[in-house]
C-alpha positions in Angstrom: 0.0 0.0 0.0 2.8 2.2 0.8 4.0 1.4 -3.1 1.0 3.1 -4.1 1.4 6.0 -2.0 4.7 7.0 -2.9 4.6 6.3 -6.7 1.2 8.4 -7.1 2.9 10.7 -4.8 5.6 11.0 -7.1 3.4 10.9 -10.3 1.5 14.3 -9.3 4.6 16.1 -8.0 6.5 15.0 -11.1 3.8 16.6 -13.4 4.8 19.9 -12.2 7.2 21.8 -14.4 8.3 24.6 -12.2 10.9 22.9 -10.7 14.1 24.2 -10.9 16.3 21.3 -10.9 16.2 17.6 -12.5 14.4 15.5 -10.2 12.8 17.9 -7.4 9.9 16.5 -7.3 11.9 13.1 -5.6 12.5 15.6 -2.6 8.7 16.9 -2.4 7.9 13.3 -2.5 10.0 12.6 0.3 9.1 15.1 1.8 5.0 14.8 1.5 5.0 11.0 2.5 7.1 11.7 5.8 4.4 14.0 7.2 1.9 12.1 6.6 3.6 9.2 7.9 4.2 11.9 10.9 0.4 13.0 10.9 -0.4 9.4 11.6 2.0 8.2 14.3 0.8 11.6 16.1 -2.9 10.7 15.4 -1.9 7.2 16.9 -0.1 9.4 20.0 -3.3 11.5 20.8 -5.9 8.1 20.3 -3.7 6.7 23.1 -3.3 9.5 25.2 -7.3 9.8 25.4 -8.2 5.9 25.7 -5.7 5.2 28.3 -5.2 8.9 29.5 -1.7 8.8 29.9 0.0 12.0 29.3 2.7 11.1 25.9 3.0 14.4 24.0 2.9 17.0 26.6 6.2 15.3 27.7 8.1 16.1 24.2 9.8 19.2 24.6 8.8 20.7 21.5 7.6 24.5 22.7 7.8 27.0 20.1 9.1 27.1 16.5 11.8 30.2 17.8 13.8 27.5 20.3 16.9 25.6 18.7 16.0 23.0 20.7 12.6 22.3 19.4 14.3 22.2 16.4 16.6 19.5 17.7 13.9 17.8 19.4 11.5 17.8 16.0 14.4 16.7 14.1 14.5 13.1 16.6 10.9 12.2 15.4 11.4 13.6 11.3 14.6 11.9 10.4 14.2 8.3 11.4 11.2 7.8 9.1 12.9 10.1 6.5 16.1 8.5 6.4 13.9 5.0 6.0 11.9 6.0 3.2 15.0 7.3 2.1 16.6 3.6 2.2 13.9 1.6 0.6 12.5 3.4 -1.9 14.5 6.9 -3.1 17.5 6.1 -3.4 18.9 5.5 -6.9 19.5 2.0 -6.6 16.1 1.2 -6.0 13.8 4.5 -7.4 14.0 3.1 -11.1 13.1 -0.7 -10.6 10.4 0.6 -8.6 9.2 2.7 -10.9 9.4 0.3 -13.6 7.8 -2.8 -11.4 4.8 -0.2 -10.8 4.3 0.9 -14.4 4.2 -2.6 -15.7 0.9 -3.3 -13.4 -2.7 -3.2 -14.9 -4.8 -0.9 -15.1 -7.0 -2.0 -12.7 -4.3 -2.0 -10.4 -3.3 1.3 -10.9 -6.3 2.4 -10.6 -7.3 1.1 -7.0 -3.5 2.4 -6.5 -4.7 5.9 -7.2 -8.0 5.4 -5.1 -5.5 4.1 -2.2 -3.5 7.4 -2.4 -6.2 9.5 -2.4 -8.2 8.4 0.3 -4.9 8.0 1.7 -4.0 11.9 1.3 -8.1 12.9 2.2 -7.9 11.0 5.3 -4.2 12.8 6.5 -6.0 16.0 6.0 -9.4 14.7 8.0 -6.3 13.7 10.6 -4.5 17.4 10.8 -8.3 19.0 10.8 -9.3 17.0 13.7 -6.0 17.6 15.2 -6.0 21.2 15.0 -9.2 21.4 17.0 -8.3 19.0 19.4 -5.1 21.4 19.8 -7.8 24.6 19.7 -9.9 22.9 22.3 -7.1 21.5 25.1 -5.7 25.3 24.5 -9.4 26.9 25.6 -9.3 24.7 28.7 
């Protein structure tokens, strides 16, 4: 499923010409499919918190945006997942026989791919809306 993801990923980004270098939409890509892999482990985070009220994210140390140290604290949760998406599927190596695997599927399967990735990509933005007004409401009280 995660196949899916990241080569539809890749096919939208790639379809935009503005980049200014070879091959910047494999960054975006990147880049795109680690926060939404980070929307979901912090959706998983906040169901737990609230089922078994244990107290998991106010314990991070990630305060304000200004701090060094949020930085350095964001940075523990963003590259682990980066630098394994990296691994398996960006680098060159293994980008090209993926790509070439995933364009020799049928169309059928391509096209419950691209129904995959966008309710994929809905359902991250349903996550962040429901997150920001969790964040709105626990701020209020």
């Amino acid at each position: 499923m995660l196949d899916d993801i990241i080569y539809w990923a890749e096919y939208y980004l790639a379809k935009r010409q503005d980049h200014s270098f070879r091959g910047g939409w494999l960054s975006d890509t990147l880049f795109l499919i680690t926060i939404c892999l980070l929307f979901n482990l912090l959706t998983l985070f906040y169901c737990v918190e609230l089922y078994l009220g244990w107290d998991i994210i106010q314990h991070i140390p990630i305060t304000s945006r200004r701090e060094f140290s949020s930085w350095l604290y964001a940075s523990l949760f963003f590259i682990p997942v980066l630098s394994l998406l990296y691994y398996k599927y960006f680098r060159k190596s293994r980008w090209r026989p993926f790509i070439k695997s995933y364009s020799h599927k049928s169309s059928r399967e391509k096209i419950v791919g691209k129904i995959i990735f966008w309710s994929y990509m809905a359902r991250n933005l349903g996550e962040l809306h429901s997150l920001l007004v969790l964040l709105q409401s626990l701020e209020r009280s």
